[in-house]
N, C-alpha and C positions, 0 to 999 in steps of 0.2 A: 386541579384534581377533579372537580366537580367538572368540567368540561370534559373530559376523560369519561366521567362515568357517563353522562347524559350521550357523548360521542358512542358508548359502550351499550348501553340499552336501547338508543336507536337504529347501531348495526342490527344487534340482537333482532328488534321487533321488524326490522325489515326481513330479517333472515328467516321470518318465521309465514307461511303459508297465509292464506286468505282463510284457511279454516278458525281461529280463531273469531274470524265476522262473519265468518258461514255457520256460526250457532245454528 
């Protein structure tokens, strides 16, 4: 389960743009 989730926010944080570290 934990694997899943951890597998699940690091699609997530890949999915998500460079503007999060372009503060």
């Amino acid at each position: 389960m934990i694997a899943a989730i951890a597998w699940n926010l690091f699609t997530w944080w890949k999915g998500i743009p460079s503007s999060s570290s372009h503060t």
